[in-house]
C-alpha positions in Angstrom: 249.1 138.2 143.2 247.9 140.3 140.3 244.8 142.0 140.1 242.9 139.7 138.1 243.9 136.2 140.4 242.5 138.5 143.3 239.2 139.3 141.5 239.1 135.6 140.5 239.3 134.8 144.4 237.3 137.3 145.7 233.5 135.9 146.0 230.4 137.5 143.9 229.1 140.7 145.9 225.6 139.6 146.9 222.8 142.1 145.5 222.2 142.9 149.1 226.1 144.4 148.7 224.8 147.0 146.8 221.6 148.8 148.4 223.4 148.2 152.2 226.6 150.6 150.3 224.2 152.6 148.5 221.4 153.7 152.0 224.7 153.8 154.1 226.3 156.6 151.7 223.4 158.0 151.6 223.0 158.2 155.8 226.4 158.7 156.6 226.6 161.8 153.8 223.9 163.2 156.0 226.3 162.8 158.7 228.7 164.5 157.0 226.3 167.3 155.8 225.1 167.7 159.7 228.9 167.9 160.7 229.9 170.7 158.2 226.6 173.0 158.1 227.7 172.8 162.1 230.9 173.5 161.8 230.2 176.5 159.4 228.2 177.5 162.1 225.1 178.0 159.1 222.4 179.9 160.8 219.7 178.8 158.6 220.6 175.5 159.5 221.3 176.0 162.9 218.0 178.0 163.3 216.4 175.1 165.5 218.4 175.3 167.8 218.1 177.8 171.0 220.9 180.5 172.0 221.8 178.0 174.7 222.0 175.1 172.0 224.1 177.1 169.7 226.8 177.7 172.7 226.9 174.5 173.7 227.7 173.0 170.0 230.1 175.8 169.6 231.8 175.5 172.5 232.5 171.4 172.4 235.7 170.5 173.8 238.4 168.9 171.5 237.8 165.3 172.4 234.4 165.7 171.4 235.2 167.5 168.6 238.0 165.0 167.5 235.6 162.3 167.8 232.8 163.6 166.1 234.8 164.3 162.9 236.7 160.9 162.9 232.9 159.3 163.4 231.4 161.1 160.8 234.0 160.7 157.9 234.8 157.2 158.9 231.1 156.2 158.1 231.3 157.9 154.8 235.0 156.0 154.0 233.4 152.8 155.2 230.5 153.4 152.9 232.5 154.5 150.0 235.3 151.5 151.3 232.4 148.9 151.4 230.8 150.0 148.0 234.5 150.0 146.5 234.6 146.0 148.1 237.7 146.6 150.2 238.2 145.2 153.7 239.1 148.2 154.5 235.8 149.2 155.1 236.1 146.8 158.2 238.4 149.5 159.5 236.9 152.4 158.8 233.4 151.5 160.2 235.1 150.2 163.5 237.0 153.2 163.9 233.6 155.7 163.3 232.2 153.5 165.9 234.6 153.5 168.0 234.4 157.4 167.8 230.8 157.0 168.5 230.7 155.9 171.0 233.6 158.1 172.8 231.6 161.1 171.8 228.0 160.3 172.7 229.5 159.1 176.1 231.4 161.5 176.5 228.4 163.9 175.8 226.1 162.2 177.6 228.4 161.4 181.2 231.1 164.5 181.4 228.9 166.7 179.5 225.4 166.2 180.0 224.0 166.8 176.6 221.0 166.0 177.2 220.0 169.0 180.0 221.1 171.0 177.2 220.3 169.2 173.7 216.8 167.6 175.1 215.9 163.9 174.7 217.7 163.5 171.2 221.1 163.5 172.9 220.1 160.1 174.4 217.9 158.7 171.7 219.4 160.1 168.3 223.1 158.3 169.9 221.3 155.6 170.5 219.8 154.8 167.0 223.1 156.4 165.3 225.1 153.9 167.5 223.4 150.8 166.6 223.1 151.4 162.6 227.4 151.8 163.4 227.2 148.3 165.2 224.9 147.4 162.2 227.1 148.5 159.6 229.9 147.4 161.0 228.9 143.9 161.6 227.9 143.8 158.4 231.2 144.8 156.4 232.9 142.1 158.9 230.4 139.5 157.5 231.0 140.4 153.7 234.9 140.5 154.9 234.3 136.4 156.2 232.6 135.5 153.2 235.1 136.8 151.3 233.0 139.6 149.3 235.2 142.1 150.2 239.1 141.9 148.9 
């Protein structure tokens, strides 16, 4: 099929398309802004944060660090994926939640973020997981109605 039968077959993206692409971008970039001005270890950025707060983010154990990367840029590809029209972004958002939820569990049970992190280990997981279940639902649905190539 060339290029042009598949844009003939593919259905009109919905105006709705377009601002869910555009606000996840926009929170999973924060995501990814979060994730490096951590991983720099940015002390202006990282200023809220006690001593003990600081160790613990520094000292995350690979899984958690695995995890927390593949979650973070596999929001952005699924918002860049989804605003491109690709099924793809199917993918990519199932995989960052996927990875979402392996880290905030694994935070949260083996860890025990929040003695250490406060109350946002539990609640910030919890709203971060279900705009992931939110996002990806969504991507499947343009995916059925055939928005998404």
């Amino acid at each position: 099929m060339t290029d042009a039968t598949m844009s003939a077959v593919r259905a009109k993206a919905p105006w709705h398309l377009w601002v869910v692409g555009v606000l996840s971008l926009c929170w999973n970039a924060f995501g990814g802004f979060d994730y490096i001005m951590t991983q720099i270890g940015d002390d202006q950025y990282l200023a809220a944060l006690t001593a003990e707060q600081r160790a613990y983010v520094a000292g995350l154990p690979v899984v958690m660090e695995a995890a927390w990367t593949i979650g973070v840029w596999g929001g952005v590809a699924g918002s860049l994926l989804l605003l491109m029209r690709t099924r793809w972004a199917v993918h990519a958002f199932a995989i960052s939640l996927a990875a979402m939820i392996v880290s905030f569990a694994y935070g949260n049970l083996v860890l025990h973020s929040a003695d250490i992190m406060g109350p946002s280990a539990i609640y910030m997981p919890a709203v971060i997981t279900l705009i992931g279940v939110l996002l990806a639902w969504y991507a499947w649905a343009m995916r059925k109605r055939g928005v998404l190539g």
